[in-house]
C-alpha positions in Angstrom: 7.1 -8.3 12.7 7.2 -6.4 9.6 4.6 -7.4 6.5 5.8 -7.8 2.8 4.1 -4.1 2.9 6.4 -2.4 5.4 9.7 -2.4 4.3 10.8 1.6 4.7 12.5 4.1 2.2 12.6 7.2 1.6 13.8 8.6 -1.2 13.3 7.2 -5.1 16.7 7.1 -5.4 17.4 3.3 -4.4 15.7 0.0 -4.7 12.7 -1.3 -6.5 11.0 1.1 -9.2 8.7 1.4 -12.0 7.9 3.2 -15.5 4.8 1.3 -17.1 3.9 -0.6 -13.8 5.4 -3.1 -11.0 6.6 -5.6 -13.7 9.3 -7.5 -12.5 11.9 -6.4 -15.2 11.5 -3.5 -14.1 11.6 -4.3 -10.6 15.1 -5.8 -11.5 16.4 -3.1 -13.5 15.8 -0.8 -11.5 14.1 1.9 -13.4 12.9 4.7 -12.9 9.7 6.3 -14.0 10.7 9.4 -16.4 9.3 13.2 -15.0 7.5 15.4 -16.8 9.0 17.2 -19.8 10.6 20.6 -18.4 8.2 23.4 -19.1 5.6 20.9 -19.1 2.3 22.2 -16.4 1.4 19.8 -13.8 -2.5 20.4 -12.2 -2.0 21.2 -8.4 -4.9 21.4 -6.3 -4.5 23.9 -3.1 -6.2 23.3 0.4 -7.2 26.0 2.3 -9.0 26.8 5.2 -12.3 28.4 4.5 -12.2 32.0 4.3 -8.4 32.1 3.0 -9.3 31.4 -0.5 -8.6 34.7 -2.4 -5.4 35.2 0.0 -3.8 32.2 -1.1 -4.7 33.0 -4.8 -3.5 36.1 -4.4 -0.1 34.3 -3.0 0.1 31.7 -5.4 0.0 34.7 -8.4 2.8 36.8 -7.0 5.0 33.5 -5.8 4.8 31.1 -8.2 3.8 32.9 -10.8 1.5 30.6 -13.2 0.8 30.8 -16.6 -3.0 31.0 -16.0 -4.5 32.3 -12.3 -5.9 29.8 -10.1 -9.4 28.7 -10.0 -12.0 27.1 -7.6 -11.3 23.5 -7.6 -14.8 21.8 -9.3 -16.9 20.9 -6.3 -15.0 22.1 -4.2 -15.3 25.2 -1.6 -12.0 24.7 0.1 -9.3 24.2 -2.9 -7.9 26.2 -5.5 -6.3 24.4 -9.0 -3.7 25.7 -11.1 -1.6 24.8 -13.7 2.0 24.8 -12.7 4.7 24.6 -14.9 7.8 25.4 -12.5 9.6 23.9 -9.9 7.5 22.1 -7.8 9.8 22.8 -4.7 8.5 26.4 -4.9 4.8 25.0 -4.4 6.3 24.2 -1.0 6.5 27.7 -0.2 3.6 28.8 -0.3 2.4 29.8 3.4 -1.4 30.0 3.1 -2.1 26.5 1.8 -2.9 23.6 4.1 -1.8 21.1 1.9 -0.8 20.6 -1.5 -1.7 17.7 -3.9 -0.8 16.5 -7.5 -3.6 15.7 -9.7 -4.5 13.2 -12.0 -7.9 12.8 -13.8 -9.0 8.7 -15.0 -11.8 7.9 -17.1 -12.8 5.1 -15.4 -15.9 3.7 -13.9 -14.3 2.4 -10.1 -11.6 2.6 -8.6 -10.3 -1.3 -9.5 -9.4 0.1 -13.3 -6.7 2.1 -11.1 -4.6 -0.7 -10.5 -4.2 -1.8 -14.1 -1.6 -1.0 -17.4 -0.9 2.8 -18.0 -3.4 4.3 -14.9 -1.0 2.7 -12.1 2.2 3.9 -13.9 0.9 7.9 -13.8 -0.2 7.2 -10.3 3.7 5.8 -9.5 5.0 8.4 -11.4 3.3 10.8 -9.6 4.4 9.0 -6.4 8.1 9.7 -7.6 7.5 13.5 -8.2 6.2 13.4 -4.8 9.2 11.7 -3.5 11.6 14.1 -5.4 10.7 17.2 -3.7 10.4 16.2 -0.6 11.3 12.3 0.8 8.8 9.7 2.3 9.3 6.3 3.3 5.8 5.3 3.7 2.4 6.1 2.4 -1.9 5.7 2.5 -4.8 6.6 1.2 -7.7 9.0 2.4 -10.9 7.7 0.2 -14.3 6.5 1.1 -13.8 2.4 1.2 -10.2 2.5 1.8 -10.1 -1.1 3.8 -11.9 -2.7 0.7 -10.0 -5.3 -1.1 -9.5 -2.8 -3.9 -7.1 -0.7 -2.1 -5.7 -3.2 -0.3 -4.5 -4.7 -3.6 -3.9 -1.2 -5.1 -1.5 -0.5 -2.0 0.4 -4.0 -2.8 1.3 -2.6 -6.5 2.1 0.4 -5.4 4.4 -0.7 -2.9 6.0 -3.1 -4.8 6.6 -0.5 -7.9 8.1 2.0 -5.0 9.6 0.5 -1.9 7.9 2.8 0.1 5.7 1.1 3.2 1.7 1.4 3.1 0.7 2.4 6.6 -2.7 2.6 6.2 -3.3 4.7 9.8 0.2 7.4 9.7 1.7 6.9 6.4 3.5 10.1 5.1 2.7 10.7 1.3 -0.9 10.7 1.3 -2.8 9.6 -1.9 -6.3 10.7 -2.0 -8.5 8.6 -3.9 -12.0 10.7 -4.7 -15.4 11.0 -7.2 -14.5 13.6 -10.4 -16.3 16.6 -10.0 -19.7 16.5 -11.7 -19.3 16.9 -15.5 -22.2 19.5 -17.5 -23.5 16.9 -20.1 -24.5 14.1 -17.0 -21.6 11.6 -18.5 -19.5 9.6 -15.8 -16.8 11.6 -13.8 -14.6 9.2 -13.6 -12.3 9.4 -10.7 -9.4 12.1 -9.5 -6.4 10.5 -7.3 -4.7 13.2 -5.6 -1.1 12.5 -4.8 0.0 15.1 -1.8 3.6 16.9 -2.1 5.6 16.3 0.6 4.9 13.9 4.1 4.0 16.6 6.0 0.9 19.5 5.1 2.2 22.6 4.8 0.4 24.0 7.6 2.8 22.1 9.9 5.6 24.0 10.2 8.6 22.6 11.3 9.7 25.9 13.1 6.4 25.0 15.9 8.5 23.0 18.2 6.3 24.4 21.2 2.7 23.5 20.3 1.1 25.7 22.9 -2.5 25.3 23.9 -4.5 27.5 21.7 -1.5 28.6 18.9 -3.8 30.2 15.8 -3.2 28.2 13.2 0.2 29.0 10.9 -1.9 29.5 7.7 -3.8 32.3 9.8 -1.0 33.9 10.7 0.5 34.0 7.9 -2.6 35.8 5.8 -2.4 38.2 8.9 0.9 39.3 7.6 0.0 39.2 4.0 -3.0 41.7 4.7 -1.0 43.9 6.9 1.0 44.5 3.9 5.2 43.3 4.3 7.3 46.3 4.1 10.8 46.1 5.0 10.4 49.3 7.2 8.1 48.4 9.3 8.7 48.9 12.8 6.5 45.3 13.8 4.7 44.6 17.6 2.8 41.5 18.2 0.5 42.1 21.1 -0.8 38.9 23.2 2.3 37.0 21.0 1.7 33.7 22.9 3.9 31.2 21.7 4.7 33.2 18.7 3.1 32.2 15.8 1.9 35.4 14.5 5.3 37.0 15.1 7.1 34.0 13.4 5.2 34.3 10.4 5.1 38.1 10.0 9.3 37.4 9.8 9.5 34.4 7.4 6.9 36.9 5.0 9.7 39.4 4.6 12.2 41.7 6.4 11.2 44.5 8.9 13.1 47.4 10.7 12.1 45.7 14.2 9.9 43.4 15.8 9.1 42.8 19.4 6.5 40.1 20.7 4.9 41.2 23.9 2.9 38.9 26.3 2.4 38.6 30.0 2.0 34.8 30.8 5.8 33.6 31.2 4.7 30.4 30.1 4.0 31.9 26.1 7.0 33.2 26.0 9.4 30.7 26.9 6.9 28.8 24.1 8.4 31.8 21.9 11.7 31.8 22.4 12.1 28.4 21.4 9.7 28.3 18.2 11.6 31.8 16.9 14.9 30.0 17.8 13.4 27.0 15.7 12.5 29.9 12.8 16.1 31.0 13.1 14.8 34.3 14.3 16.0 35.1 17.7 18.5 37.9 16.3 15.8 39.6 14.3 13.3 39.6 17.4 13.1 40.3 21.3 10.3 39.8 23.4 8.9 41.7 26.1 6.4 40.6 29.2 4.0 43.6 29.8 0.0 43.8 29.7 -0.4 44.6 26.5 -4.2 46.3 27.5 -2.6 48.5 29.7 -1.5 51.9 27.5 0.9 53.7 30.5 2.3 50.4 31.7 3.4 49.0 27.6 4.5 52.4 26.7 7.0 52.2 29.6 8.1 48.4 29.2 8.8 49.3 25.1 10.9 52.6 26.4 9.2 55.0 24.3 9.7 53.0 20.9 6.7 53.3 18.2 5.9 50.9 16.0 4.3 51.1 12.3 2.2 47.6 12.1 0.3 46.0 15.1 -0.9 42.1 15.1 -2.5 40.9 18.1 -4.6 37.9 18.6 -6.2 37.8 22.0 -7.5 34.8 24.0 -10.9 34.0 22.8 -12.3 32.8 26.2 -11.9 29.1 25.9 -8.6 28.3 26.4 -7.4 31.2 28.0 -9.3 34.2 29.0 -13.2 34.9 29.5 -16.0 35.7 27.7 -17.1 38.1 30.3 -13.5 40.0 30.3 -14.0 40.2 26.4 -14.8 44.0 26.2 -12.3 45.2 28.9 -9.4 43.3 26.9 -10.4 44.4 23.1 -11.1 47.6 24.4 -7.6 48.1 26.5 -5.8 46.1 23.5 -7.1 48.9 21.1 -6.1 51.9 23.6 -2.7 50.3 24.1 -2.1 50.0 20.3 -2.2 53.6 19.9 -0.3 54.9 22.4 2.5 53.2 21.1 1.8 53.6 17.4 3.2 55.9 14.7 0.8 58.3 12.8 -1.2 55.8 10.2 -0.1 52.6 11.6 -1.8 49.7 10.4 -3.3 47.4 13.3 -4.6 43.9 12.5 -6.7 41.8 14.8 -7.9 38.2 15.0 -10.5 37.4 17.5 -13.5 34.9 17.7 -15.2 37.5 19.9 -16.9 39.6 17.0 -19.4 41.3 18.5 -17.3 42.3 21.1 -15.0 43.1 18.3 -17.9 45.3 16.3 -18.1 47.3 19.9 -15.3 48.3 20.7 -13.9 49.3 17.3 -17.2 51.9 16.6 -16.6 53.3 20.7 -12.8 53.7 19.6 -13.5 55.4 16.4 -11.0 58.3 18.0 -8.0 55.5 17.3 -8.7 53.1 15.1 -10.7 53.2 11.7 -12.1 49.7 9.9 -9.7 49.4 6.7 -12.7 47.3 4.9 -15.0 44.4 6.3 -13.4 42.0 8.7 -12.3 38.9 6.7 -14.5 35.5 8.1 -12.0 32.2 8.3 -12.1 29.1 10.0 -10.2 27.6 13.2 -10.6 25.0 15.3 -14.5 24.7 14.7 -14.4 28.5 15.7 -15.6 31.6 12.6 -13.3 34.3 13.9 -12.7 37.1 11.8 -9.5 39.5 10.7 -9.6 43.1 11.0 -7.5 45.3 9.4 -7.8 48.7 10.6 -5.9 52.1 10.6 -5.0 54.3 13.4 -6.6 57.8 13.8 -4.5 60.8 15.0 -1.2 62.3 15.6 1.4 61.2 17.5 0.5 59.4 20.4 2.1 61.6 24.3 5.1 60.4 25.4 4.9 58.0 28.1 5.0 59.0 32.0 8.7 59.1 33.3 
């Protein structure tokens, strides 16, 4: 049976709202907390997985734009802050972030002054900006002690100034409730509450309808693409494509003059052809099962084509693969890249197997030159890296007839 708590909606459109607080004039009246003056900057904190950090600020300067770059969120070693002043809708584009939060600083010494006068109006009002880029209909809270009777009486107001259900296990619009960031003079930090945009992170894209076993993570793939550089000439080829994922976010980045996904398990590509149907992609990509290690045999299944950018992430010998096949794959995968390449294609690489990695790239020094230091992230309690490298040579023979 449903609790006073769990009464559903959506969107702030209808139903119970508030402006100073869960009064119930205003409950009755229906109104509506007012937004932000236009122009005005909002503070969003960015999530990140580790290692990603100066990609996404790089991402969030060119897309969005801000008046001031972004900055290392205090205390923090996986967020970026930035002042944002533009639609908040755009924040949801962003393809490197994990998540996405409004922020709002108290001066306060616990979290009980939260649910009194003016600091539980910005926290609904915040709530409602949430709710007006992207709908919820229920929400929670991720902070240390969020049982206590505090919250529980915090998520009451809340829900009575909003409609929207608390769910305290799966609610959609997450509020994180946290310490302030240590402040230079000793004083008391007060406390930040984080209100998240959207009921979803962005990391979960809605174009994964397949979620194959060992998928790279989407905000991996997508800072693949954005260090491969996006040209709309490209000629793209995702080696050991799996269920897509890389290929799927090398497209939503930009255009390019072709892109084929090759693989040779069956079972990752059917995964494919559904998540790039999902992306709205299927015209703008084919896909092709070969062994992408083998240089004669891809050459013949790709009829002759050459290609300008290379991704590839191969197994890493848990899910699929092993470690002991590591050096035949990343050596065959590196061989096979350029003999179907173009003169200076760009070939970009993500692999847990480093040392391997390390190997094979100096013994293939002939094909393939390091374009910098491989780039250290985080997945799946895994510290694989991204190389970027550059192919060596002219063009590559013409494959056997």
């Amino acid at each position: 049976m449903m609790g006073p708590m769990d009464r559903p909606r959506a969107h702030p459109g209808r139903g119970p709202q508030a402006r100073r607080g869960p009064g119930r004039d205003d409950r009755r009246n229906g109104a509506r907390p007012p937004g932000p003056a236009r122009g005005e900057a909002r503070l969003v904190e960015l999530t990140f997985l580790p290692g990603l950090g100066g990609v996404l600020h790089d991402e969030v300067v060119q897309r969005l734009a801000p008046p001031r770059a972004p900055r290392p969120a205090p205390g923090r070693d996986d967020a970026l802050v930035v002042g944002y002043d533009g639609p908040l809708r755009d924040v949801l584009t962003l393809r490197t972030a994990v998540a996405a939060f409004l922020v709002l600083r108290f001066d306060v010494p616990r979290p009980r002054a939260l649910t009194s006068g003016d600091h539980l109006a910005r926290i609904v009002e915040a709530m409602y900006t949430s709710l007006r880029v992207a709908g919820s209909s229920s929400f929670r809270f991720e902070a240390a002690g969020a049982d206590s009777t505090v919250f529980v009486r915090l998520a009451g107001l809340l829900h009575e100034a909003t409609g929207l259900a608390y769910r305290p296990d799966d609610g959609e619009l997450v509020l994180r409730v946290r310490r302030g960031a240590r402040r230079q003079d000793d004083s008391d930090p007060g406390w930040d509450v984080l209100v998240r945009l959207g009921p979803r992170p962005l990391s979960a894209r809605r174009w994964r309808v397949v979620d194959f076993p060992g998928a790279v993570n989407a905000t991996i793939a997508a800072a693949m693409a954005t260090l491969s550089g996006v040209r709309a000439e490209d000629r793209v080829l995702n080696l050991m494509c799996g269920s897509g994922t890389v290929l799927v976010e090398r497209l939503l980045a930009g255009p390019a003059a072709a892109a084929v996904g090759v693989d040779h398990d069956p079972e990752a590509l059917a995964a494919a052809v559904e998540n790039l149907h999902a992306a709205g992609l299927t015209r703008r990509s084919r896909l092709v099962r070969a062994d992408a290690t083998d240089p004669g045999a891809l050459a013949g299944a790709l009829g002759g084509a050459r290609f300008d950018l290379v991704l590839a992430d191969p197994p890493w010998g848990t899910l699929h693969g092993t470690h002991p096949d590591g050096p035949r794959l990343h050596a065959g995968l590196l061989r096979a890249a350029h003999a179907v390449t173009a003169p200076d294609a760009r070939l970009v690489v993500l692999t847990h197997e480093v040392r391997v990695m390390d190997r094979v790239v100096a013994d293939g020094a002939n094909l393939w030159r390091p374009d910098g230091d491989p780039l250290r992230v985080y997945a799946k309690g895994h510290h694989p890296r991204i190389w970027v490298l550059r192919r060596v040579g002219g063009p590559a023979a013409a494959p056997p007839g």
